[in-house]
C-alpha positions, 0 to 999 in steps of 0.5 A: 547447365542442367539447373537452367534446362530446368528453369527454362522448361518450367517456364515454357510450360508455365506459358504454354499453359497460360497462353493457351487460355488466350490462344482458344477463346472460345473454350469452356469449361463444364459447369462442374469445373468452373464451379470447383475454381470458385474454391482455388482461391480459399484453398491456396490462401488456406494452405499459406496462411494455416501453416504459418499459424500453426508452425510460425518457427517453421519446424515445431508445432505450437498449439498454445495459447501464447502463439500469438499467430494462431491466436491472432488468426482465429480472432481474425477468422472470427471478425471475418465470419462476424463482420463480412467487411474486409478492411475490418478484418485486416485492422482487425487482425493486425492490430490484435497480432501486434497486441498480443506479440506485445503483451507476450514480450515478442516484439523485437523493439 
């Protein structure tokens, strides 16, 4: 019971929180605040992605040259900074992941 309390108060303050944008149309935030909300979407990405790079097995630290995903993520970064262009940084990316996950023996086929 206490597991769907729980739940069920997040959910009423996820709404609460969401729905109170919609219910006051005429709010706005200060110059200062919606200038720090161009940066949420960097920060979030950066705290999901970065993580998984630098520990893809989830519990040891890999700071070497055959982890493949972080290799794989600073070339990513690299055709991104170089290119501006996001289709090529996403073929990009993926294609020197699988690259190196094959030539490290990593793939599972």
């Amino acid at each position: 019971m206490d597991n769907w309390l729980l739940v069920f108060g997040m959910a009423v303050i996820t709404f609460s929180i969401r729905y109170s944008l919609f219910a006051l149309p005429n709010l706005s935030f200060p110059p200062l605040v919606r200038q720090g909300l161009h940066y949420v979407p960097t920060a979030v990405l950066t705290a999901i992605v970065v993580p998984g790079m630098l520990l893809p097995d989830g519990q040891n630290w890999q700071l070497a040259l055959n982890n493949a995903y972080l290799v794989a993520g600073l070339v990513t970064i690299a055709i991104a900074a170089f290119t501006r262009h996001l289709l090529a940084t996403i073929g990009g990316g993926l294609l020197v992941f699988f690259l190196l996950r094959w030539a490290m023996g990593q793939l599972p086929i």
